[in-house]
N, C-alpha and C positions, 0 to 999 in steps of 0.2 A: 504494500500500500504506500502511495504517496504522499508525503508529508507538506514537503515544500516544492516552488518549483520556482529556483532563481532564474532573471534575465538580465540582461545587459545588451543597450544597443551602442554602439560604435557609428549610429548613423541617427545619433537624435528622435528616433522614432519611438522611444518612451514614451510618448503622451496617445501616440498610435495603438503600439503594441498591447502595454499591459491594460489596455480596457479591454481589448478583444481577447485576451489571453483571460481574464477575468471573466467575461462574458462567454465564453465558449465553456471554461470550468463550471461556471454555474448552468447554462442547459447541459449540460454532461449529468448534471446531479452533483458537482463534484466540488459546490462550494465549500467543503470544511480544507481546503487545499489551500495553505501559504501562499499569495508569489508575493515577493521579494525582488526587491531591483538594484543593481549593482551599476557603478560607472560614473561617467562625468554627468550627474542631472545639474540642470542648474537651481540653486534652491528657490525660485518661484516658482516652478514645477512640481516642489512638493506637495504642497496641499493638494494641486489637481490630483496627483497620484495617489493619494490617501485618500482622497473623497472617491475614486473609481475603485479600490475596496484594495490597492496595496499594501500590504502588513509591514515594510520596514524598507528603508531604504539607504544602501553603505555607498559612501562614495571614495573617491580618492585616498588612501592613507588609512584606511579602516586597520583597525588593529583586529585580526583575526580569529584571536580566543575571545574579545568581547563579542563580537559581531558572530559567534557561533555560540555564545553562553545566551544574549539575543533572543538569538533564533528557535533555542531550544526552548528555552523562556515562552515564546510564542507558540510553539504548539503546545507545549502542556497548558497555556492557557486556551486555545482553541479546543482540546483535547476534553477539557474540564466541565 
């Protein structure tokens, strides 16, 4: 079973991508699914990406153990 499902675009299509990738997860039935966005967003883009139902967003520099203590953080709250 799928917990999370990170992306990253290299081509600025975040405001694109993780609606539809949210949008397809939920007619799937498969809203209890993380996604998660990784890369260069700019930060006025975040809130759109939080209001289109993305769970956390790492940018630049993220420090690895936080950003996966995070993560796990989130699904056991989803989980719950």
């Amino acid at each position: 079973d799928v917990h999370v499902v990170g992306i990253s675009s290299q081509a600025a299509g975040h405001k694109t991508l993780a609606p539809k990738l949210i949008a397809a997860l939920r007619a799937a039935g498969a809203e209890d699914i993380l996604v998660i966005c990784g890369g260069v967003i700019p930060a006025q883009d975040h809130k759109f990406l939080k209001d289109a139902g993305v769970a956390a967003i790492f940018g630049p520099g993220t420090n690895i153990p936080v950003a996966a203590s995070d993560i796990l953080r989130l699904i056991r709250e989803r989980r719950a």
